[in-house]
N, C-alpha and C positions, 0 to 999 in steps of 0.2 A: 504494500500500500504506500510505501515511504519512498519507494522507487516511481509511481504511479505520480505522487504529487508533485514530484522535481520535475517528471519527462513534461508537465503543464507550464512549467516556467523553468523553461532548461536555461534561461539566459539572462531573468530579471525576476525581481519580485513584482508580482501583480499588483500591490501595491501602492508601493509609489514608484514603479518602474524604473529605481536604479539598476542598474547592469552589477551582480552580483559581486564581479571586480571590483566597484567602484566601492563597494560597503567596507569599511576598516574592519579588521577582525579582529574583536580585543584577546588577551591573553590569556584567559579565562574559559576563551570558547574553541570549539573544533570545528564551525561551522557556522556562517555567515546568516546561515534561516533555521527556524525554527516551524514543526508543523502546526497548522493552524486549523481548528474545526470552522467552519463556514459557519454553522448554526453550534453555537454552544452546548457541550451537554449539559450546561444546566437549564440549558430551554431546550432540550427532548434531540439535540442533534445525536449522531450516531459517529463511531470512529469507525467509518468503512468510504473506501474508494473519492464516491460522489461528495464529501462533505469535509475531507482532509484537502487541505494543501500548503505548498510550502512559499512562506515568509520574510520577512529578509526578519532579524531578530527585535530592530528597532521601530518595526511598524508593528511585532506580534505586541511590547511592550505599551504602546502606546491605545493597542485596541483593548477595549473595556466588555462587559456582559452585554451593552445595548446595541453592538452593531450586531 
């Protein structure tokens, strides 16, 4: 499924469509995105396929329960 979210944004985070390059990768992390559920599961989304995708790390930070 974690292979499935990348091949959708194999070159930028959906976003804010920086080029995955372009994102600084701090020292702490091994990986510029983070997966992200579309619908929350704390509002009924599920971790399969259709509702996982992948993030750059500073846009998963910055999204809240309301989007």
């Amino acid at each position: 499924m974690k292979r499935a979210a990348l091949a959708n944004a194999p070159d930028r985070c959906p976003v804010c469509m920086r080029d995955w390059a372009e994102i600084p990768l701090p020292k702490h992390r091994k990986t510029r995105w983070d997966f992200d559920h579309t619908v929350p599961i704390t509002r009924g989304g599920k971790t399969e396929s259709g509702n996982v995708r992948a993030i750059c790390y500073s846009c998963n930070y910055k999204k809240n329960n309301n989007q």
